[in-house]
C-alpha positions in Angstrom: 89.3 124.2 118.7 89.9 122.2 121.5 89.5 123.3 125.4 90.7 121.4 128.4 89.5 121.8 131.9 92.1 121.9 134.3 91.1 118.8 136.4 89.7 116.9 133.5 93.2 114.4 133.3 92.2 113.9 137.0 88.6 112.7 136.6 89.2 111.0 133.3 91.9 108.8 135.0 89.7 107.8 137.8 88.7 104.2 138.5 85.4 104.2 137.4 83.7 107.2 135.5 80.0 107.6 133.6 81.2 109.9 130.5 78.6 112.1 129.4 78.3 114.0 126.0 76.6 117.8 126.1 75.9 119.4 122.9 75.9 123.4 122.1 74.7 124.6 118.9 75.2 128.7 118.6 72.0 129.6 116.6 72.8 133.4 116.5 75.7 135.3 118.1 74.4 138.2 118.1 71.4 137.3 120.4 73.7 134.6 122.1 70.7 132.0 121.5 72.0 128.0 121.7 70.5 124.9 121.2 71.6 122.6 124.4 71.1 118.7 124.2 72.4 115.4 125.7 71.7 112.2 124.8 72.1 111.2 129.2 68.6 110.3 130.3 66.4 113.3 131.9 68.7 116.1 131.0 71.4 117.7 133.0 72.5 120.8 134.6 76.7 121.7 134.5 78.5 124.7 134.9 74.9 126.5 135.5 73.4 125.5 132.5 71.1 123.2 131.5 70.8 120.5 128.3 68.2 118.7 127.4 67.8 115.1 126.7 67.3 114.0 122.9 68.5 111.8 120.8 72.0 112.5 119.4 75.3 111.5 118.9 78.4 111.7 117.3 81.3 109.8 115.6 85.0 109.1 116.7 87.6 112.0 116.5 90.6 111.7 115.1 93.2 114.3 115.9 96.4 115.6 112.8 99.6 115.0 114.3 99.5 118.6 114.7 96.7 118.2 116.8 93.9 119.7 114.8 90.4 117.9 115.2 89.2 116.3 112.1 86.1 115.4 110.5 83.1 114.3 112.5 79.3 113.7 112.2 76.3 114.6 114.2 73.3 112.4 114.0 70.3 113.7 115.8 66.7 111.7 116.0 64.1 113.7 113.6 61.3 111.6 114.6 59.7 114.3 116.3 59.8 117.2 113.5 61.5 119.3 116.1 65.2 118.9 114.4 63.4 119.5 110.6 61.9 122.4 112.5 64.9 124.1 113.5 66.9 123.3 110.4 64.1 125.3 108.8 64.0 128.3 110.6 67.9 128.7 110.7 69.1 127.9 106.8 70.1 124.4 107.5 72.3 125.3 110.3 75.3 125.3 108.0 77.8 127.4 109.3 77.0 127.1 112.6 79.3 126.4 115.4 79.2 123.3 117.6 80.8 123.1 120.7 81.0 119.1 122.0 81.9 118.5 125.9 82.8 116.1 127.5 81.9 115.6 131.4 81.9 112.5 134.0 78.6 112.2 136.0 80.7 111.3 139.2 82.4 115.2 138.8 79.6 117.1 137.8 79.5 119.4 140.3 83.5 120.5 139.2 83.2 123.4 136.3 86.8 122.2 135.4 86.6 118.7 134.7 85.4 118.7 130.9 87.2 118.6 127.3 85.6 120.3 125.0 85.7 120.3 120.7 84.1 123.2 118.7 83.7 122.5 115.3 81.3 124.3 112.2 78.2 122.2 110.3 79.4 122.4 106.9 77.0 119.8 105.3 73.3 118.3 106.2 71.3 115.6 105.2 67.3 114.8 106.2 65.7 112.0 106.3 61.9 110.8 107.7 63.7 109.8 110.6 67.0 111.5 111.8 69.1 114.7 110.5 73.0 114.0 110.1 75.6 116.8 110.4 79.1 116.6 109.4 81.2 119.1 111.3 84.1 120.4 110.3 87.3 122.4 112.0 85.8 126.5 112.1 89.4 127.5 110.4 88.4 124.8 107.9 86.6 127.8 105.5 87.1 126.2 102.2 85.6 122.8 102.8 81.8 124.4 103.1 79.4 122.6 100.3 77.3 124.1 98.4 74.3 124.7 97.5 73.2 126.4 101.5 69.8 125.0 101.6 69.6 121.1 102.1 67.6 118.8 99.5 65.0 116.2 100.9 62.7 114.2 99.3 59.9 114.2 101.2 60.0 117.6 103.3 59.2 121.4 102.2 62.1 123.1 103.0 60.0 126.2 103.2 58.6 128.7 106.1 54.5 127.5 106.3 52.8 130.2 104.8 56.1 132.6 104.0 56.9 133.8 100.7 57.8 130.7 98.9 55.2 128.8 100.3 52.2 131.5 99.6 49.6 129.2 101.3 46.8 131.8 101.9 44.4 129.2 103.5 42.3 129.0 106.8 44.6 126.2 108.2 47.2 127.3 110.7 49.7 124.0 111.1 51.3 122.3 108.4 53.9 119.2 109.0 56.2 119.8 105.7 55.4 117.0 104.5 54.0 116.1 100.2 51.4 114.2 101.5 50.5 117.4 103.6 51.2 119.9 101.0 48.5 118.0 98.6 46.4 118.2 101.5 46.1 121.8 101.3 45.9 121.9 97.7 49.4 123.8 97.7 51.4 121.0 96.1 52.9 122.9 93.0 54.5 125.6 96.4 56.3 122.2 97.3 60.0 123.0 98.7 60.8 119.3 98.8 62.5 117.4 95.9 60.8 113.8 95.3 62.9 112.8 92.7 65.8 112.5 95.0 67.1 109.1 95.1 66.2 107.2 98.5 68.8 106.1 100.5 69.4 103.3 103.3 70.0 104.6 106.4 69.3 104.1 110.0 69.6 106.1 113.3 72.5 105.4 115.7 74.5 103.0 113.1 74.5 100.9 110.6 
């Protein structure tokens, strides 16, 4: 689904604009709880609220003739853990809605100049070093891959000391990761899959 701001034409057409991406992941509607990032240095505040910086991007859109959005991908850094962190804790963010906006850093203070795209994550992959989403149009129901949960080679897929993992031990951090998991003895509770075949990849491109 695709929004417009009403002066958005204006301030697209000016003679010299910064474009700048914001990023709006709904975690849970019923809560209204969002994950908010830009990839614009420092973070930045529109429309009263705020997104902060982190490594993400996206791919090209390409619109039907009848104007639908198609396919696109979301690549965000997983350096950090954070992104493997919230995959987690919300069952691989599959089926979760997107909202992408577009704003220009010379009319950031106008609430109207902005195109927005909201789209669904219907399919995830991990790696050591970034997570890549591909989103999919919301009325786009019966594209959704199965299975839910997302297989990684080197990274438990399970909640540190939850059900599946059953780690009953004095330590009170745990990284996900095999080598971690043998560290605590608790290897045979491993969520990951390590026979997955590797794959060469690289953030940002190619």
């Amino acid at each position: 689904m695709r929004v417009v701001g009403s002066t958005f034409k204006q301030a697209k057409n000016a003679p010299t604009v910064k474009p700048i991406y914001l990023y709006s992941i709904l975690l849970d509607e019923t809560s209204n709880t969002y994950k908010r990032w830009t990839s614009w240095a420092g973070g930045i505040e529109f429309d009263g609220i705020q997104y902060d910086h982190y490594p993400i991007t996206h791919g090209s859109f390409r619109e039907t003739i009848s104007g639908k959005i198609q396919k696109s991908k979301l690549e965000v850094s997983n350096v950090s853990r954070e992104t493997q962190a919230l995959i987690d804790n919300n069952d691989g963010l599959r089926g979760k809605k997107v909202t992408i906006t577009q704003i220009w850093f010379e009319y950031i203070g106008d609430a109207n100049a902005f195109i927005s795209d909201t789209f669904k994550i219907s399919d995830s992959l991990i790696t050591q070093n970034r997570a890549s989403f591909t989103l999919s149009s919301p009325l786009d129901v019966m594209d959704i891959r199965l299975p839910r949960r997302s297989l990684t080679r080197v990274f438990c897929r399970f909640r540190f000391k939850g059900n599946e993992c059953a780690y009953a031990g004095s330590e009170s951090t745990c990284d996900k990761t095999l080598q971690r998991c043998r560290e605590l003895d608790n290897v045979n509770r491993f969520g990951g899959f390590p026979a997955t075949p590797l794959q060469r990849q690289s953030f940002g491109g190619s």
